[in-house]
C-alpha positions as CSV (number, residue, x, y, z in Angstrom):
1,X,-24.5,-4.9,-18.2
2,X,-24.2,-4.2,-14.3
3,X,-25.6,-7.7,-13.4
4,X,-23.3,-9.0,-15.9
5,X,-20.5,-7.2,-14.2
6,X,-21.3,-7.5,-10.4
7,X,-21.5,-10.8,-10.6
8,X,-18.7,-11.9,-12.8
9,X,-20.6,-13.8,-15.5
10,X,-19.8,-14.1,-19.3
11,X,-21.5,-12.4,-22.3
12,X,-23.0,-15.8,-22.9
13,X,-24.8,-15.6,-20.0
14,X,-27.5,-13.3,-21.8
15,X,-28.3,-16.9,-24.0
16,X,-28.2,-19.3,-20.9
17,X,-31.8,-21.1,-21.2
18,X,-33.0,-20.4,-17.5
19,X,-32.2,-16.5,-17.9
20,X,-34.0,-16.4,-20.9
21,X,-37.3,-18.4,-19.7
22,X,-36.5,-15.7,-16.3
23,X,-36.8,-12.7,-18.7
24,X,-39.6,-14.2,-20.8
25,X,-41.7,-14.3,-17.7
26,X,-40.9,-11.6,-16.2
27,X,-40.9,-9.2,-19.1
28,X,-42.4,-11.0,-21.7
29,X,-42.3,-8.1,-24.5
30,X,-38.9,-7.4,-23.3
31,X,-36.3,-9.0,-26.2
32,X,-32.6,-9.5,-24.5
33,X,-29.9,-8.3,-26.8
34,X,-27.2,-10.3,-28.2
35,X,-24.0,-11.1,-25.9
36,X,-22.2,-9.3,-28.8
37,X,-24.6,-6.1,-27.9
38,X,-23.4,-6.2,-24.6
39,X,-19.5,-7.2,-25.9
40,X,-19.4,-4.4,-28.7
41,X,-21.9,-1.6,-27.2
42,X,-22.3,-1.3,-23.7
43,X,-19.4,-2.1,-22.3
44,X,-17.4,0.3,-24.1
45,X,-19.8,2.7,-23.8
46,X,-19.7,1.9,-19.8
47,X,-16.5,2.2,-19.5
48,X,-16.0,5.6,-21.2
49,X,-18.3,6.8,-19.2
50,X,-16.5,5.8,-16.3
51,X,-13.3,6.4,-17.2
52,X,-14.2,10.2,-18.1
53,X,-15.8,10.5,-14.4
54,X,-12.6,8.9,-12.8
55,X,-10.6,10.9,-14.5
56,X,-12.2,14.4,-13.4
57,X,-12.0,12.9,-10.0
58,X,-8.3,12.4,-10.4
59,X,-7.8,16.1,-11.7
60,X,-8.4,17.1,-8.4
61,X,-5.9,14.8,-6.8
62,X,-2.9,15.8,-5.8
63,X,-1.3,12.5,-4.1
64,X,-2.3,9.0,-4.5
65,X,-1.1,5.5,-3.2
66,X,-0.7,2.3,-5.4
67,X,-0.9,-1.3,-5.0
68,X,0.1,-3.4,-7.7
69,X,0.5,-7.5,-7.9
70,X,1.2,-9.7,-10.9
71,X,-0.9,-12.8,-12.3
72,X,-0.3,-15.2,-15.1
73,X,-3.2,-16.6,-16.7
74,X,-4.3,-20.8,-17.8
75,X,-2.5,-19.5,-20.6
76,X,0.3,-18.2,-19.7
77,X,0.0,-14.6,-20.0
78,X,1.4,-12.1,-17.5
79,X,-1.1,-9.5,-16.2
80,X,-0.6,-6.4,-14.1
81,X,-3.0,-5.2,-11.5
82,X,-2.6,-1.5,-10.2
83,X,-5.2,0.1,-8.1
84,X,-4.9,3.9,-6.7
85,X,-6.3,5.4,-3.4
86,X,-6.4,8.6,-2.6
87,X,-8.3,11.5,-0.1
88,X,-11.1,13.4,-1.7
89,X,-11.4,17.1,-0.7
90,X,-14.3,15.9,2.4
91,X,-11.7,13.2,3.4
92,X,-13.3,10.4,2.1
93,X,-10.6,7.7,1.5
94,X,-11.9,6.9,-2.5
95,X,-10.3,3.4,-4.4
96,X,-10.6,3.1,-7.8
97,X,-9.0,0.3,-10.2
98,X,-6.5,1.8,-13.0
99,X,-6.2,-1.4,-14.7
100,X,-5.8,-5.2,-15.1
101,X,-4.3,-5.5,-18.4
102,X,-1.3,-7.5,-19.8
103,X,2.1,-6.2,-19.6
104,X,3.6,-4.7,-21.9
105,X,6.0,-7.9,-22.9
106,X,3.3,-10.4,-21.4
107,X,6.2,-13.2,-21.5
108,X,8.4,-11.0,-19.7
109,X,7.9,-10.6,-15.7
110,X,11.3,-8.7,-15.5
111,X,11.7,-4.8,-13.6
112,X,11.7,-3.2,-16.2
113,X,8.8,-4.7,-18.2
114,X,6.9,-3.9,-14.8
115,X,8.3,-0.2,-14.6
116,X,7.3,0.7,-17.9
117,X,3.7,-1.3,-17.4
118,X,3.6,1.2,-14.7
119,X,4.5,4.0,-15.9
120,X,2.5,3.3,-19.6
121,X,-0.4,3.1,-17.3
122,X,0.2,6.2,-15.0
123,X,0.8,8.4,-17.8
124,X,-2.6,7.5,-19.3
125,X,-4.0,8.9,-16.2
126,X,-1.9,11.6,-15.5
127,X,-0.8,10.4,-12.1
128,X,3.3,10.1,-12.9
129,X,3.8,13.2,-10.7
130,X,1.5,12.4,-8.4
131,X,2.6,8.6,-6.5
132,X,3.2,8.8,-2.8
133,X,4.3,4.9,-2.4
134,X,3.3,1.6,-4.4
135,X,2.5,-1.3,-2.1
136,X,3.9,-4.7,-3.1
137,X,4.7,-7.3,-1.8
138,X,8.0,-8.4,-0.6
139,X,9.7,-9.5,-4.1
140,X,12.1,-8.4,-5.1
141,X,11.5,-7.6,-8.8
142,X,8.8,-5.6,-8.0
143,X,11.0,-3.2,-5.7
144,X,13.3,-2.8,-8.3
145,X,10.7,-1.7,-10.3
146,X,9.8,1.0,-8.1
147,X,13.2,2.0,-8.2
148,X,13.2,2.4,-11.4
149,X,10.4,4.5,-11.6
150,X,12.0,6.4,-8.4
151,X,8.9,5.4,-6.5
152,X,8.4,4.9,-2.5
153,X,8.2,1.2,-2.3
154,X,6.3,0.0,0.9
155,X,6.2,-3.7,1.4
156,X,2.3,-5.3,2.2
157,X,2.3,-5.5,5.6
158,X,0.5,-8.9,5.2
159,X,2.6,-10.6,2.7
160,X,5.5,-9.8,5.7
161,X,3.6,-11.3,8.2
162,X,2.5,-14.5,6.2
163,X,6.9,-14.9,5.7
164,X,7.0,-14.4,9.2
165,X,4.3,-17.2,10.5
166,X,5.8,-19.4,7.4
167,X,9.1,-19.8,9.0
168,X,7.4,-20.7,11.9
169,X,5.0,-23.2,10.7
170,X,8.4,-24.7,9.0
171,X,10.2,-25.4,12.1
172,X,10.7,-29.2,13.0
173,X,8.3,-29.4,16.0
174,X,6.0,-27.5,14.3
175,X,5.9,-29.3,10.7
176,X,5.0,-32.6,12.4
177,X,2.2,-31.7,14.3
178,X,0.7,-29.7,11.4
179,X,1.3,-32.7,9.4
180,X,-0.9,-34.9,12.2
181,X,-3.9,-32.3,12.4
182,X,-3.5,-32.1,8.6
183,X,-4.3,-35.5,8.8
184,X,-6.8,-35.9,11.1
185,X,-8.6,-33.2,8.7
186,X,-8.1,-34.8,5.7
187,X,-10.1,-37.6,7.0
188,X,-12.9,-36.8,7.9
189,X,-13.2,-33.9,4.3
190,X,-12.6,-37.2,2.5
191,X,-15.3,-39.6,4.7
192,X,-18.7,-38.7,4.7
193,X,-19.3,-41.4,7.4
194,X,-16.8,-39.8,9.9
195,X,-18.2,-36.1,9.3
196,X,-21.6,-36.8,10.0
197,X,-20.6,-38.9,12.8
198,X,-18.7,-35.8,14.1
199,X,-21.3,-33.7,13.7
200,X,-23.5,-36.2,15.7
201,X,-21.8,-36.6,18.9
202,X,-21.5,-32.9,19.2
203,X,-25.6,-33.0,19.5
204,X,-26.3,-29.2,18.6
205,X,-28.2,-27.8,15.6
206,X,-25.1,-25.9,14.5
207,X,-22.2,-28.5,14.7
208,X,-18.6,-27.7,13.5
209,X,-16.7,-29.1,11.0
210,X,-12.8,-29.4,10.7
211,X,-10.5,-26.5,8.3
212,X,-8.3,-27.6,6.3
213,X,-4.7,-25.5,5.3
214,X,-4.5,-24.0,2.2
215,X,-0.5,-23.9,2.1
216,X,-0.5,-20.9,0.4
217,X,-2.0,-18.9,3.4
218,X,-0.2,-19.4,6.6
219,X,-3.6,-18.0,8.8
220,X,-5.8,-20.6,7.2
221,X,-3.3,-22.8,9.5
222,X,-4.1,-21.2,12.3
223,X,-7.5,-21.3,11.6
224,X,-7.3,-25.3,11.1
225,X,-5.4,-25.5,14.7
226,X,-8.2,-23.4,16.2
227,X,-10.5,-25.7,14.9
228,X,-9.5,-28.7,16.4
229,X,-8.4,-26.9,19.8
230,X,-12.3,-26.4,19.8
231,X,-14.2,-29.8,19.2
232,X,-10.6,-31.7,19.7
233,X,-13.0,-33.5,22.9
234,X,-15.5,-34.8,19.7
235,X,-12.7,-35.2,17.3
236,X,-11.1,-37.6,19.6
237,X,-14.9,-39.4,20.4
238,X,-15.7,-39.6,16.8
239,X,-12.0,-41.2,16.0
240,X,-12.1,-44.0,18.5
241,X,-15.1,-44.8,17.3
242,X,-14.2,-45.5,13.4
243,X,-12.3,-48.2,12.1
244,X,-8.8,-47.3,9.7
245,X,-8.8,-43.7,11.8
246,X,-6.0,-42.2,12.3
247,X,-5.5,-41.6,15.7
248,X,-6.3,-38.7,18.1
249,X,-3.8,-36.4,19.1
250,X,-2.4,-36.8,22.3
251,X,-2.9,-34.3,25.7
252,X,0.9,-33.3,25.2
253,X,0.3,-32.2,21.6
254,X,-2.5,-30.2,22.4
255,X,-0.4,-28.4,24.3
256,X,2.0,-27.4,22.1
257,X,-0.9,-26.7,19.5
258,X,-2.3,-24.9,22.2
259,X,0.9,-22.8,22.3
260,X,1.1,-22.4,18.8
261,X,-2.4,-20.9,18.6
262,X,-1.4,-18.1,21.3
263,X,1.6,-17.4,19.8
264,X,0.1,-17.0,16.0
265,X,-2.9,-15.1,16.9
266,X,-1.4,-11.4,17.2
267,X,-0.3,-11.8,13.8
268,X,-3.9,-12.8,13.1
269,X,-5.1,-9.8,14.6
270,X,-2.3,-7.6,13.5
271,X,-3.5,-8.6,9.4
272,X,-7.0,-7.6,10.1
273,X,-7.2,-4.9,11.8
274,X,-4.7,-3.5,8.2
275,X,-7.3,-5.1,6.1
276,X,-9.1,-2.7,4.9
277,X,-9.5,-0.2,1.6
278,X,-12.0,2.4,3.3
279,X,-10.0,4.0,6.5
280,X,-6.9,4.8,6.8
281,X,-4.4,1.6,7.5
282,X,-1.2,3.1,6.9
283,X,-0.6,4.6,10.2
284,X,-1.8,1.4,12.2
285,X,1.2,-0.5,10.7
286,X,3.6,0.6,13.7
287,X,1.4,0.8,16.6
288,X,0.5,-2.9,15.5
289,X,4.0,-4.2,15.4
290,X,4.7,-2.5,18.4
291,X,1.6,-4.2,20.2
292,X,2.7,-7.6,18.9
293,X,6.1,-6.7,21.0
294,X,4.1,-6.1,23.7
295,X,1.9,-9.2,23.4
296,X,4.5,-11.6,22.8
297,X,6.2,-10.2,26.4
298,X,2.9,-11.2,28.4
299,X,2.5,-14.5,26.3
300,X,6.4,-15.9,27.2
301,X,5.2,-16.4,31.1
302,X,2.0,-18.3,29.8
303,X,3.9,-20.9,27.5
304,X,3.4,-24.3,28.9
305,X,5.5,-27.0,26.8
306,X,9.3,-26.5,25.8
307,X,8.2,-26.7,21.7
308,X,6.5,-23.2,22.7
309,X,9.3,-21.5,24.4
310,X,11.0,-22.7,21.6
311,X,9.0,-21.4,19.2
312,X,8.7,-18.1,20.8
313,X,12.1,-17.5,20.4
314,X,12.0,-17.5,17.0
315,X,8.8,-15.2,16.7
316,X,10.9,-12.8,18.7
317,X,14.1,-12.6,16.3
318,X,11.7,-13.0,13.4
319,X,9.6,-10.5,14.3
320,X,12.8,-7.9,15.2
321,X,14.2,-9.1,11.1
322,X,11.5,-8.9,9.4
323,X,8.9,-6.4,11.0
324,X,11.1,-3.9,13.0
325,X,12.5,-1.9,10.2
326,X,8.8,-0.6,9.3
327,X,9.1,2.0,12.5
328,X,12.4,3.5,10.5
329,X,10.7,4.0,7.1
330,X,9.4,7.8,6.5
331,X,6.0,6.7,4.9
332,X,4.9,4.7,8.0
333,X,6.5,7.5,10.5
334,X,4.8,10.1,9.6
335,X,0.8,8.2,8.8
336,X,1.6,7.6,12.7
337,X,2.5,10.9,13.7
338,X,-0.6,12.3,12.4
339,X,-2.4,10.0,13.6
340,X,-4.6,11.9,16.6
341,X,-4.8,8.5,18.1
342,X,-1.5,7.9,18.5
343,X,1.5,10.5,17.8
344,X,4.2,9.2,19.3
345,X,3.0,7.1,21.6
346,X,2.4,4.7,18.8
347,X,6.4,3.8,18.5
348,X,7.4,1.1,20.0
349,X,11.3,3.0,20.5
350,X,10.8,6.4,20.9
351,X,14.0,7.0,19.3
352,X,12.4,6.4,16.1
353,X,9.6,8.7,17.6
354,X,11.8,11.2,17.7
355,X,13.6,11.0,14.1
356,X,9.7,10.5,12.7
357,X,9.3,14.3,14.2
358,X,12.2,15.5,12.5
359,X,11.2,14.0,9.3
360,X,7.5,16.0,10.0
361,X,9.0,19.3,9.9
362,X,10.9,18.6,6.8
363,X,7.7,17.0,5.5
364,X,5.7,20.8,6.5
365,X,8.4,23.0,5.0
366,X,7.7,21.7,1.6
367,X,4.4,22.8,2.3
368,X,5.2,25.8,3.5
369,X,7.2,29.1,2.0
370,X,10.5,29.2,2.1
371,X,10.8,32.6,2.2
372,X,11.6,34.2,5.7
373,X,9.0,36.2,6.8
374,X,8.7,39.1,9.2
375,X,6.2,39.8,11.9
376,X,3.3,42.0,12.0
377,X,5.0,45.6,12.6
378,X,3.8,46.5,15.8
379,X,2.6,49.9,16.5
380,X,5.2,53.1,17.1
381,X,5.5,53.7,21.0
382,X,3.6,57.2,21.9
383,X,5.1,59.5,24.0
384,X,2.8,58.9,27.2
385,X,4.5,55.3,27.3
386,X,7.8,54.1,28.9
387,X,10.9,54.8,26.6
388,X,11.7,51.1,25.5
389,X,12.3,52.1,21.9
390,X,15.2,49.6,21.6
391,X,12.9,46.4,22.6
392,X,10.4,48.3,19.9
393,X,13.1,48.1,17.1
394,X,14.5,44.7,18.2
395,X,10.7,43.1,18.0
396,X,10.7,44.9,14.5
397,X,13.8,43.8,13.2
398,X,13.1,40.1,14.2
399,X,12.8,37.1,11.3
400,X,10.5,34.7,11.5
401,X,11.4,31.3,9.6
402,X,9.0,28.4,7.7
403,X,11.3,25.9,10.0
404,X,10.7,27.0,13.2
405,X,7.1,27.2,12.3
406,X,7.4,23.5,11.1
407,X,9.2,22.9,14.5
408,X,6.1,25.0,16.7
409,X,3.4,23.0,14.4
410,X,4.7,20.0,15.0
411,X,5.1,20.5,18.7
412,X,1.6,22.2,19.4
413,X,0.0,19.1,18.1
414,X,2.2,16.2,20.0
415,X,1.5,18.0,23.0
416,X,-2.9,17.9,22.5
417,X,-3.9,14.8,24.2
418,X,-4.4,12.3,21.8
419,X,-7.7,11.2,20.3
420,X,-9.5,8.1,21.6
421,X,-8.6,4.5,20.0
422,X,-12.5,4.7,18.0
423,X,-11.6,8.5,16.3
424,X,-11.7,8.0,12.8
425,X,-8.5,10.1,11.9
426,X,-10.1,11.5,8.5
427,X,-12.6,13.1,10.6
428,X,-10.5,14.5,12.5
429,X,-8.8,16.3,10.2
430,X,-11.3,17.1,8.2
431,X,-13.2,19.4,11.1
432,X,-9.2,20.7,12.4
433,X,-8.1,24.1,11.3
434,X,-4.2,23.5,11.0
435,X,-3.9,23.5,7.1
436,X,-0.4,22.4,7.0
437,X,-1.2,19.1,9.4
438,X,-4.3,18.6,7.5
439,X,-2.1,18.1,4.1
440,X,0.2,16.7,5.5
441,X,-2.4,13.6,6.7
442,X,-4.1,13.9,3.4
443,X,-0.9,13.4,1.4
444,X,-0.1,9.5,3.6
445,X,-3.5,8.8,4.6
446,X,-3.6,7.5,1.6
447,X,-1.4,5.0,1.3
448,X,-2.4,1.4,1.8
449,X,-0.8,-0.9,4.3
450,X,-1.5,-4.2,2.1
451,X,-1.2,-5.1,-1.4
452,X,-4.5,-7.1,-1.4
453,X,-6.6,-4.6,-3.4
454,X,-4.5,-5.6,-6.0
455,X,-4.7,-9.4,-5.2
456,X,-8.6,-9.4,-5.1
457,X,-8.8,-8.5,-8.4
458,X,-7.3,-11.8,-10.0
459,X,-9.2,-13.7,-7.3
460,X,-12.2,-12.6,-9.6
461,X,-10.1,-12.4,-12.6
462,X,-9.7,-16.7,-12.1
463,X,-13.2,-17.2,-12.3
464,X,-13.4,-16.0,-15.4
465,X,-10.3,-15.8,-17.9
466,X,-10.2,-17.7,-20.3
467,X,-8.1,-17.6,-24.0
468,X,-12.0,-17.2,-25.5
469,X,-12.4,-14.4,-23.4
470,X,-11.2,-10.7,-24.2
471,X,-11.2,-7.4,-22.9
472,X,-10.8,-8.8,-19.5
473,X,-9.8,-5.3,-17.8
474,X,-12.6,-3.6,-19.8
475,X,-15.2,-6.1,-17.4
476,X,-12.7,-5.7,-14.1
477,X,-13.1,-2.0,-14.3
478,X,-16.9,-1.9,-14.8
479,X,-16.9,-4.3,-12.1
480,X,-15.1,-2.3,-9.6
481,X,-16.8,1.0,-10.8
482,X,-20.2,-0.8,-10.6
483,X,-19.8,-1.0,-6.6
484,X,-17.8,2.4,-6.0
485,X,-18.6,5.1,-5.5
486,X,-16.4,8.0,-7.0
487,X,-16.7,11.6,-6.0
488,X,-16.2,14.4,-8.5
């Protein structure tokens, strides 16, 4: 049932002639059971077992973070995706998969169809009360869901980036290039004479080949452009040489692609260092954006062609419109204030610095009393000591308040010297003594900067849906579980 499930393969596998001779030989008094064994038996049985050991690891939870995408099947059926993350008591960031199942109205890909989807789903596992955010990406029929639900909506810092680099990849001077080393790529995928050839003048036991763009993923462009800025010298050899070629691409062009590679890679770097489901990506959203700033500032003197000055303008206003407004949402704010590694210092304006320590100390006196509370009573004065009876009594009478110790919290810890760039900020907190810091970070440190937890689930869902197929989030789940570990 595992293999089955690891690896994404139908019930009939268990009848496929080569696994059976496999089994015969191996085990040869060993007799596999039927696929419906597997179908009607174990994977039930798996997955209530499962499900009963997520669920006491969810008990203990008392904030999680969602992702959630949509998917419509060969036919025609609209699924739902939701995943949950969430910080065990050792601060261990844990991922488990809720469900993939069809929506309620599977013809129906309207808010509220989703919201209720959601909240069907939720309530099975008791987490209603318990949602930090739900990361989605940018559409906007999955926001109003959230809104319907009164959820925190944070957009997938990915899916933001990929609208970013796609408005640059349509510009004008851009397009036609792309269209050239599109081209030039398509060729040689398409002539076996031409890619062995390439592969021959580069005379090394590990030759390159070209990338092609996928026009659904704006870095698999870049990754085609970096390509050809590589082995463009053998490109160019190989191409003169065949007949019906197109041609190379000139020395000016390069340029400009040599441009366009600079320009694009931050965003590169910026969507991997986020990609990731077992630390903590939430709070690396705004030191990111505000290094891309940064980068973008050293990059404008190294621009050599007029096409990249041109296009770095647009990254700049783009990247103020579309990325900027994550350093003033609360969610993002505070993962990066209690971040050791980066406090304030992570802000790229530290007016929003500032308003993200204001909304800290609102964010501690929920977890704190509300009640005033006084001092310990210090001891009566004796009468061998100075007469200051009045300080006494004023010292006694004095109120302490849960928001100035927000306020002195909050403060003690921005002024520590922050934590080197490798900490692992679960760690940290999980060794610190400050109790209110430490729920505050275990409350957003779960939260997931992308939506592609969610997304990598119908990338195995397409290998194997089907309208012969059923049960499909029965085999997603025991897939998932199969490779996670869950703490209870």
């Amino acid at each position: 049932m595992n293999m089955l499930a690891k690896s994404v393969l139908p019930f009939s596998f268990v009848d496929d002639e080569g696994f059976v001779e496999l089994m015969q030989e191996a085990v040869p008094r060993y007799k596999v059971p039927s696929r419906m064994y597997f179908r009607d038996v174990m994977l039930p049985t798996e997955y209530e077992q499962l499900s009963l050991k997520l669920r006491a690891a969810l008990e203990t939870v008392k904030h999680v973070g969602l992702t959630t995408d949509l998917w419509t099947s060969a036919a025609n059926e609209g699924y739902i995706t939701i995943t949950c993350h969430y910080i065990t008591e050792n601060f261990k960031l844990t991922s488990a998969l809720l469900s993939t199942a069809p929506l309620i109205t599977p013809t129906n890909h309207n808010a509220q169809n989703i919201a209720d989807s959601i909240s069907s789903m939720l309530a099975k596992w008791g987490l209603l009360s318990k949602v930090v955010t739900v990361t989605t990406d940018n559409d906007t029929t999955m926001k109003k869901a959230c809104d319907i639900l009164a959820f925190y909506h944070l957009p997938c810092l990915a899916h933001t980036i990929n609208l970013l680099a796609q408005d640059i990849l349509k510009l004008a001077a851009v397009n036609g290039i792309i269209s050239k080393c599109k081209r030039i790529v398509t060729y040689f995928k398409q002539s076996t004479i031409a890619t062995a050839k390439l592969k021959e003048v580069q005379n090394t036991n590990q030759p390159l080949v070209l990338i092609q763009e996928v026009s659904t993923r704006w870095n698999s462009a870049h990754a085609m452009i970096k390509r050809i800025l590589q082995i463009n010298e053998y490109v160019t050899l190989t191409l003169l040489k065949l007949r019906n070629g197109p041609s190379p691409i000139t020395t000016d062009k390069l340029e400009v692609l040599d441009d366009l590679s600079d320009l694009l890679s931050p965003f590169q770097e910026a969507t991997l260092s986020v990609s990731t489901n077992t630390k903590v990506s939430v709070s690396l959203i705004i030191p990111v954006i505000a290094e891309n700033h940064h980068k973008m500032n050293q990059l404008n003197a190294k621009l050599r062609t007029q096409e990249g000055k041109d296009i770095y303008d647009l990254v700049k206003k783009r990247l103020v419109e579309r990325l900027d407004t994550f350093e003033t949402r609360t969610i993002p704010r505070i993962a990066t204030l209690v971040d050791p590694r980066f406090k304030k210092d992570g802000f790229l304006r530290p007016s929003n610095a500032d308003q993200a320590a204001k909304a800290l100390e609102l964010e501690l006196l929920s977890f704190k009393s509300t009640t005033p509370r006084r001092p310990p009573t210090p001891p009566e004065p004796t009468s061998n000591e100075p007469n200051f009876r009045f300080s006494f009594l004023q010292n006694k009478s004095k109120v302490k308040s849960t928001r100035a110790d927000a306020i002195i919290t909050t403060r003690q810890f921005m002024e520590k010297e922050n934590a080197p760039c490798t900490c692992d900020p679960l760690k940290y907190w999980e060794v610190t003594d400050d109790n209110d810091l430490k729920l505050v970070a275990k409350k957003y440190f779960c939260v997931q900067a992308l939506s592609c937890e969610s997304e990598r689930v119908f990338s195995k869902a397409g290998q194997i849906v089907s309208e012969q197929e059923q049960e499909l989030h029965l085999k997603l789940l025991i897939n998932f579980f199969s490779s996670t570990k869950i703490d209870t």
